[in-house]
ZAMARGU-4260 file (C-alpha; in steps of 0.2 Angstrom, whole numbers, plus 5000, padded with zeros to 4 digits):
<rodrens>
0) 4806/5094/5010 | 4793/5081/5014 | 4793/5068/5028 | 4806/5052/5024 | 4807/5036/5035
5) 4818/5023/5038 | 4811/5006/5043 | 4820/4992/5049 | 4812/4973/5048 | 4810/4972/5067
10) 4797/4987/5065 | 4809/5002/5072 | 4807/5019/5063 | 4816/5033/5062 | 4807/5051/5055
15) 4817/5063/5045 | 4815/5073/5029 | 4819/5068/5012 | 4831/5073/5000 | 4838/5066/4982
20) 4827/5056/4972 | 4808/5052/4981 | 4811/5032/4977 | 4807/5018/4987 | 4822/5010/4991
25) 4829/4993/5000 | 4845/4988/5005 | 4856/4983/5021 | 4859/4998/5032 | 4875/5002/5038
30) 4884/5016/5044 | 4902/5025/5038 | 4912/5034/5051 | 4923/5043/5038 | 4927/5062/5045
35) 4927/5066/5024 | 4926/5060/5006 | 4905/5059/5008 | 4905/5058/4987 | 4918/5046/4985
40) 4908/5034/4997 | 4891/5039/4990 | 4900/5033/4971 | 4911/5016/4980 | 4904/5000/4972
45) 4908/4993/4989 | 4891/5000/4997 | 4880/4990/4982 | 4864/4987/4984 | 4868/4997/5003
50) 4857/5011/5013 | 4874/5022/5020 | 4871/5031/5036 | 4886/5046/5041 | 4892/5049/5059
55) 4899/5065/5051 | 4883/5077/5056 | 4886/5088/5041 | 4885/5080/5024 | 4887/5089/5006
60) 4898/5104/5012 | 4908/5106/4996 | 4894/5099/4984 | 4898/5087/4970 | 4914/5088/4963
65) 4917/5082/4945 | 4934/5072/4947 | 4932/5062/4960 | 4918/5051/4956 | 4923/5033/4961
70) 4911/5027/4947 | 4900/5034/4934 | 4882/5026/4940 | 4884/5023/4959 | 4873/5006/4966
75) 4871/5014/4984 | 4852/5010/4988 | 4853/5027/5000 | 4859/5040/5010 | 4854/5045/5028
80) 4864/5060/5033 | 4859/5073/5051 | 4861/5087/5043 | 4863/5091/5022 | 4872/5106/5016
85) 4866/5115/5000 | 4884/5121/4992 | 4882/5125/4975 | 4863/5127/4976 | 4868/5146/4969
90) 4880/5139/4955 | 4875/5133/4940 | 4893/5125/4938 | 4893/5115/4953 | 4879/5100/4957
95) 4871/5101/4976 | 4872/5080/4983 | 4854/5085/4983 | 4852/5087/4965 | 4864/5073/4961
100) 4857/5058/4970 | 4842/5067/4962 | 4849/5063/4942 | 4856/5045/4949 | 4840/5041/4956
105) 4844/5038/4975 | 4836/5043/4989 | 4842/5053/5006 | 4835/5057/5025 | 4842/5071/5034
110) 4835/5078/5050 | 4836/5061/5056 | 4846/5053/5072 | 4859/5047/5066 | 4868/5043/5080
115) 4852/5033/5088 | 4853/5024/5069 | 4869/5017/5072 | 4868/5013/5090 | 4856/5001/5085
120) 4868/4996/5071 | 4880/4993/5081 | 4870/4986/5096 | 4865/4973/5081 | 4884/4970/5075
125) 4877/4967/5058 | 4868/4974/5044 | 4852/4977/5046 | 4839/4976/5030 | 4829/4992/5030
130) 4821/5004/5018 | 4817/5021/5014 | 4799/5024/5011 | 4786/5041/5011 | 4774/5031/5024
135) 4779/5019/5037 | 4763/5007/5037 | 4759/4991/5037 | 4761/4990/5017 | 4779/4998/5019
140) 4783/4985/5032 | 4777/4969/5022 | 4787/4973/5005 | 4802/4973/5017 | 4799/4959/5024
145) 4796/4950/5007 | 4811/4960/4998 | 4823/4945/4998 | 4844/4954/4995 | 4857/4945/4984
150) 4871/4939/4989 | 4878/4940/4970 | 4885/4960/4975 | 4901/4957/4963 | 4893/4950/4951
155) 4882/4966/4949 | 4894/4980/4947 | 4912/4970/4939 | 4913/4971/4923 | 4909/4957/4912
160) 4922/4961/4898 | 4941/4965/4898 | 4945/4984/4895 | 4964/4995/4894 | 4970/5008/4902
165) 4985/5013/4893 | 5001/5018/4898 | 5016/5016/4893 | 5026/5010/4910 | 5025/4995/4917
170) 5010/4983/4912 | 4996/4979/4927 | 4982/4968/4927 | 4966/4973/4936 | 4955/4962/4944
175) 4940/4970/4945 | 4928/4965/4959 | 4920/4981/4960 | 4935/4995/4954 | 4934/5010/4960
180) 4940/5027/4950 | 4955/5030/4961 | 4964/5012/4956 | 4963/5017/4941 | 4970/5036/4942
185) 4985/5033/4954 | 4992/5019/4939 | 4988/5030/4926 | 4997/5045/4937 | 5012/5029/4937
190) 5012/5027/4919 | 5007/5011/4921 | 4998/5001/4906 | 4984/4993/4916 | 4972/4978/4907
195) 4955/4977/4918 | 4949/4961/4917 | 4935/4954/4924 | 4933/4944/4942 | 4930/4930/4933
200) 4945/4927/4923 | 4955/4912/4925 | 4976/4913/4930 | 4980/4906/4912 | 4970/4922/4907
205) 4978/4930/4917 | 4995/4925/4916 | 4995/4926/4897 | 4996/4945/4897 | 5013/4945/4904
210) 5010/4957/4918 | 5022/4966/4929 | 5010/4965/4943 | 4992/4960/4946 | 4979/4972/4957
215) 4963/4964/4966 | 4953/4977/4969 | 4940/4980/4983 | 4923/4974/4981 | 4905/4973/4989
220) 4898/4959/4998 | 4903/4943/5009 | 4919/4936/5003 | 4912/4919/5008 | 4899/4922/4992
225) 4914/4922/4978 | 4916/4908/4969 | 4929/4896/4973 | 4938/4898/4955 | 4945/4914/4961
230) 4951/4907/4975 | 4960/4896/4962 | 4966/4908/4953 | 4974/4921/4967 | 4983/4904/4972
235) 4989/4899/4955 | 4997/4917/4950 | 5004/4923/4969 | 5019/4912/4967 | 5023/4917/4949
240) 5018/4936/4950 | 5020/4953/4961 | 5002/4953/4967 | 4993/4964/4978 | 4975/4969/4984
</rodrens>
Protein backbone atom coordinates (compact mmCIF):
# COMPACT_ATOMS: atom_id res chain seq x y z
CA UNK A 1 0.00 0.00 0.00
CA UNK A 2 1.22 3.48 -0.62
CA UNK A 3 0.62 6.56 1.50
CA UNK A 4 -3.31 8.22 1.15
CA UNK A 5 -4.43 11.46 2.65
CA UNK A 6 -7.49 12.96 3.72
CA UNK A 7 -7.65 16.81 3.46
CA UNK A 8 -10.24 18.89 4.80
CA UNK A 9 -10.60 22.69 3.40
CA UNK A 10 -9.64 24.14 6.80
CA UNK A 11 -6.07 22.64 6.01
CA UNK A 12 -6.40 19.47 8.55
CA UNK A 13 -4.80 16.00 7.33
CA UNK A 14 -5.06 12.84 8.25
CA UNK A 15 -2.12 10.03 6.89
CA UNK A 16 -3.19 6.60 6.21
CA UNK A 17 -2.57 4.09 3.46
CA UNK A 18 -4.52 3.61 0.26
CA UNK A 19 -6.76 1.08 -1.01
CA UNK A 20 -9.30 0.68 -4.08
CA UNK A 21 -8.79 2.64 -6.96
CA UNK A 22 -5.60 5.51 -6.75
CA UNK A 23 -8.10 8.39 -7.91
CA UNK A 24 -8.33 11.76 -6.72
CA UNK A 25 -11.46 12.29 -5.32
CA UNK A 26 -13.85 15.17 -3.74
CA UNK A 27 -16.86 14.93 -1.69
CA UNK A 28 -18.51 15.87 1.72
CA UNK A 29 -17.11 13.70 4.49
CA UNK A 30 -19.20 12.12 6.86
CA UNK A 31 -19.04 9.33 8.95
CA UNK A 32 -21.55 5.86 9.46
CA UNK A 33 -21.94 4.28 12.69
CA UNK A 34 -23.41 1.22 11.35
CA UNK A 35 -21.92 -2.12 13.43
CA UNK A 36 -22.55 -4.06 9.75
CA UNK A 37 -23.82 -3.98 6.15
CA UNK A 38 -20.26 -1.99 5.09
CA UNK A 39 -21.21 -3.09 1.12
CA UNK A 40 -24.80 -2.14 1.22
CA UNK A 41 -23.53 1.48 2.42
CA UNK A 42 -20.62 1.47 0.13
CA UNK A 43 -23.53 0.80 -3.06
CA UNK A 44 -26.57 3.25 -1.11
CA UNK A 45 -27.35 6.26 -3.57
CA UNK A 46 -27.89 8.09 -0.43
CA UNK A 47 -23.92 8.66 0.29
CA UNK A 48 -23.70 10.51 -3.63
CA UNK A 49 -21.21 12.38 -4.35
CA UNK A 50 -20.02 11.37 -0.20
CA UNK A 51 -16.25 10.46 1.31
CA UNK A 52 -17.88 7.73 3.90
CA UNK A 53 -15.87 7.24 7.10
CA UNK A 54 -16.70 3.78 9.39
CA UNK A 55 -16.68 3.76 13.28
CA UNK A 56 -16.61 0.00 12.87
CA UNK A 57 -12.62 -0.54 13.11
CA UNK A 58 -12.81 -3.50 10.82
CA UNK A 59 -14.15 -3.12 7.39
CA UNK A 60 -14.41 -5.82 4.48
CA UNK A 61 -14.58 -8.95 6.86
CA UNK A 62 -16.80 -11.11 4.61
CA UNK A 63 -15.65 -9.52 1.10
CA UNK A 64 -18.14 -8.63 -1.51
CA UNK A 65 -21.11 -10.41 -1.78
CA UNK A 66 -23.00 -10.75 -5.06
CA UNK A 67 -26.75 -10.23 -3.83
CA UNK A 68 -26.73 -7.51 -1.83
CA UNK A 69 -25.57 -4.81 -4.02
CA UNK A 70 -27.85 -1.67 -3.27
CA UNK A 71 -27.04 -0.40 -6.82
CA UNK A 72 -25.20 -1.66 -9.85
CA UNK A 73 -22.56 1.43 -10.18
CA UNK A 74 -22.38 3.08 -6.65
CA UNK A 75 -21.71 7.24 -6.53
CA UNK A 76 -19.82 7.23 -3.07
CA UNK A 77 -16.61 9.55 -3.78
CA UNK A 78 -14.75 7.35 -0.96
CA UNK A 79 -14.21 5.09 1.72
CA UNK A 80 -11.93 5.80 4.98
CA UNK A 81 -11.95 2.68 6.98
CA UNK A 82 -9.02 1.83 10.43
CA UNK A 83 -8.45 -1.19 9.51
CA UNK A 84 -9.38 -3.38 5.87
CA UNK A 85 -9.89 -6.97 5.79
CA UNK A 86 -8.66 -8.91 2.82
CA UNK A 87 -11.43 -11.94 2.71
CA UNK A 88 -11.61 -13.50 -0.41
CA UNK A 89 -8.12 -12.25 -1.42
CA UNK A 90 -7.48 -16.34 -1.88
CA UNK A 91 -10.82 -16.98 -3.79
CA UNK A 92 -11.20 -16.33 -7.25
CA UNK A 93 -15.11 -16.61 -6.64
CA UNK A 94 -15.35 -13.87 -4.13
CA UNK A 95 -14.26 -10.05 -4.86
CA UNK A 96 -11.89 -8.32 -1.87
CA UNK A 97 -13.77 -4.50 -1.17
CA UNK A 98 -10.19 -3.76 -2.26
CA UNK A 99 -10.53 -5.04 -5.64
CA UNK A 100 -14.06 -3.85 -5.91
CA UNK A 101 -13.85 -0.10 -5.21
CA UNK A 102 -10.93 -1.09 -7.48
CA UNK A 103 -13.41 -2.00 -10.73
CA UNK A 104 -15.90 0.86 -9.54
CA UNK A 105 -13.18 3.34 -9.55
CA UNK A 106 -13.28 4.57 -5.90
CA UNK A 107 -10.84 5.23 -3.69
CA UNK A 108 -10.14 3.96 0.33
CA UNK A 109 -7.81 5.00 3.38
CA UNK A 110 -7.20 2.58 6.00
CA UNK A 111 -4.57 2.73 8.71
CA UNK A 112 -6.11 6.15 9.40
CA UNK A 113 -7.95 7.63 12.80
CA UNK A 114 -10.88 7.17 12.29
CA UNK A 115 -12.06 8.06 15.51
CA UNK A 116 -10.07 11.45 15.61
CA UNK A 117 -11.88 11.86 11.71
CA UNK A 118 -15.15 11.91 13.11
CA UNK A 119 -14.60 13.80 16.38
CA UNK A 120 -13.82 16.62 14.16
CA UNK A 121 -17.00 15.72 12.15
CA UNK A 122 -18.91 15.84 14.81
CA UNK A 123 -17.21 18.68 16.63
CA UNK A 124 -18.30 20.52 13.13
CA UNK A 125 -22.00 19.01 13.18
CA UNK A 126 -21.99 19.20 9.44
CA UNK A 127 -20.38 17.75 6.49
CA UNK A 128 -17.23 18.63 5.89
CA UNK A 129 -15.81 19.09 2.12
CA UNK A 130 -12.64 17.00 1.92
CA UNK A 131 -10.64 15.00 -0.53
CA UNK A 132 -8.63 12.09 -0.90
CA UNK A 133 -5.35 12.67 -2.65
CA UNK A 134 -1.47 10.95 -2.89
CA UNK A 135 0.17 14.33 -1.76
CA UNK A 136 -1.26 16.82 0.63
CA UNK A 137 0.42 20.16 -0.86
CA UNK A 138 -0.61 23.27 -1.58
CA UNK A 139 -1.86 22.14 -5.15
CA UNK A 140 -4.11 19.40 -3.37
CA UNK A 141 -5.39 21.99 -1.01
CA UNK A 142 -6.26 24.74 -3.77
CA UNK A 143 -8.35 22.28 -6.15
CA UNK A 144 -10.40 21.69 -2.88
CA UNK A 145 -11.03 24.83 -2.35
CA UNK A 146 -11.95 25.69 -5.94
CA UNK A 147 -14.06 22.19 -6.20
CA UNK A 148 -17.56 23.79 -6.00
CA UNK A 149 -20.35 20.25 -4.77
CA UNK A 150 -23.80 20.17 -6.32
CA UNK A 151 -26.52 20.44 -4.51
CA UNK A 152 -28.64 18.64 -7.53
CA UNK A 153 -27.60 14.79 -5.52
CA UNK A 154 -31.20 13.37 -6.91
CA UNK A 155 -31.07 14.47 -9.89
CA UNK A 156 -27.77 12.54 -10.34
CA UNK A 157 -28.68 9.03 -9.53
CA UNK A 158 -32.94 8.89 -10.23
CA UNK A 159 -33.76 7.65 -13.07
CA UNK A 160 -34.86 9.68 -15.81
CA UNK A 161 -37.42 7.06 -17.29
CA UNK A 162 -40.28 4.87 -15.80
CA UNK A 163 -39.30 1.00 -15.65
CA UNK A 164 -41.49 -2.30 -14.27
CA UNK A 165 -40.93 -4.58 -11.93
CA UNK A 166 -43.36 -7.20 -12.41
CA UNK A 167 -45.46 -9.01 -10.19
CA UNK A 168 -48.44 -10.27 -10.15
CA UNK A 169 -49.85 -9.09 -6.61
CA UNK A 170 -50.85 -5.89 -5.70
CA UNK A 171 -49.67 -2.87 -8.04
CA UNK A 172 -47.02 -0.21 -6.35
CA UNK A 173 -45.65 2.71 -7.63
CA UNK A 174 -42.05 3.80 -6.86
CA UNK A 175 -40.87 7.09 -6.55
CA UNK A 176 -37.54 6.90 -7.13
CA UNK A 177 -35.19 9.59 -5.49
CA UNK A 178 -32.29 7.46 -5.22
CA UNK A 179 -33.82 3.43 -4.90
CA UNK A 180 -31.97 1.33 -3.39
CA UNK A 181 -31.80 -2.76 -4.44
CA UNK A 182 -33.71 -3.76 -1.21
CA UNK A 183 -37.04 -1.69 -2.10
CA UNK A 184 -37.12 -3.42 -4.73
CA UNK A 185 -36.46 -7.17 -3.59
CA UNK A 186 -38.88 -7.08 -0.45
CA UNK A 187 -41.86 -6.09 -3.12
CA UNK A 188 -40.81 -8.42 -5.45
CA UNK A 189 -40.55 -11.09 -2.32
CA UNK A 190 -44.59 -9.56 -1.94
CA UNK A 191 -45.47 -10.21 -5.29
CA UNK A 192 -46.14 -6.95 -5.80
CA UNK A 193 -46.25 -5.43 -9.45
CA UNK A 194 -44.18 -2.34 -8.84
CA UNK A 195 -43.84 0.76 -11.81
CA UNK A 196 -40.67 2.90 -10.97
CA UNK A 197 -41.14 6.01 -11.97
CA UNK A 198 -39.05 8.97 -11.82
CA UNK A 199 -38.94 11.88 -8.97
CA UNK A 200 -40.08 14.04 -11.28
CA UNK A 201 -43.27 12.63 -12.18
CA UNK A 202 -46.36 14.59 -11.68
CA UNK A 203 -49.62 12.93 -9.28
CA UNK A 204 -51.81 12.87 -12.69
CA UNK A 205 -48.77 10.54 -13.68
CA UNK A 206 -49.07 9.10 -11.05
CA UNK A 207 -52.37 8.65 -10.24
CA UNK A 208 -53.20 7.36 -13.77
CA UNK A 209 -51.59 3.84 -13.02
CA UNK A 210 -54.23 2.93 -10.62
CA UNK A 211 -51.89 1.98 -7.81
CA UNK A 212 -52.60 0.08 -4.76
CA UNK A 213 -49.87 1.97 -2.89
CA UNK A 214 -47.22 4.61 -3.76
CA UNK A 215 -43.47 4.16 -2.27
CA UNK A 216 -41.02 7.41 -1.94
CA UNK A 217 -37.82 6.09 -1.57
CA UNK A 218 -34.77 7.51 0.22
CA UNK A 219 -32.50 9.71 -1.44
CA UNK A 220 -29.29 11.80 -1.24
CA UNK A 221 -28.87 15.25 -0.49
CA UNK A 222 -30.80 18.27 1.53
CA UNK A 223 -34.58 17.93 1.09
CA UNK A 224 -34.61 21.66 1.09
CA UNK A 225 -32.90 21.34 -2.60
CA UNK A 226 -36.08 19.26 -4.35
CA UNK A 227 -38.12 21.01 -6.30
CA UNK A 228 -41.29 22.34 -5.14
CA UNK A 229 -43.52 20.14 -7.59
CA UNK A 230 -42.86 17.14 -5.56
CA UNK A 231 -43.89 18.76 -2.82
CA UNK A 232 -47.08 19.23 -4.96
CA UNK A 233 -47.39 16.00 -5.83
CA UNK A 234 -46.95 14.02 -2.28
CA UNK A 235 -49.78 16.60 -1.30
CA UNK A 236 -52.10 15.79 -4.27
CA UNK A 237 -51.97 11.70 -4.06
CA UNK A 238 -51.73 11.33 0.11
CA UNK A 239 -55.37 12.03 0.39
CA UNK A 240 -56.41 9.69 -2.54
CA UNK A 241 -53.70 6.76 -2.08
CA UNK A 242 -51.92 4.38 0.68
CA UNK A 243 -48.57 6.25 0.55
CA UNK A 244 -45.49 5.63 2.38
CA UNK A 245 -41.78 6.59 2.42
Amino acid sequence: MTARYLIFEDGTTFAGEGFGAPAVTFGEVVFNTSMTGYQEIITNQIYNNQIVVFSQPNIGSYGIQRNIYETIVPTIKGVIVRSLSNVGADNPQQQTLDRYLKQMNIPGITNIDTRAVIHKLRDAGKPLKGSIVPVPDDHAFDQLHATVLTNQQVAQVATPKPYPNPGVGMSVVVVDFGLKNGVLRELSRRKCNVTVLPYTATAEEILRLDPDGVVLSSGPGNPNSIKRSVLEMIQQIQTKVPLFA
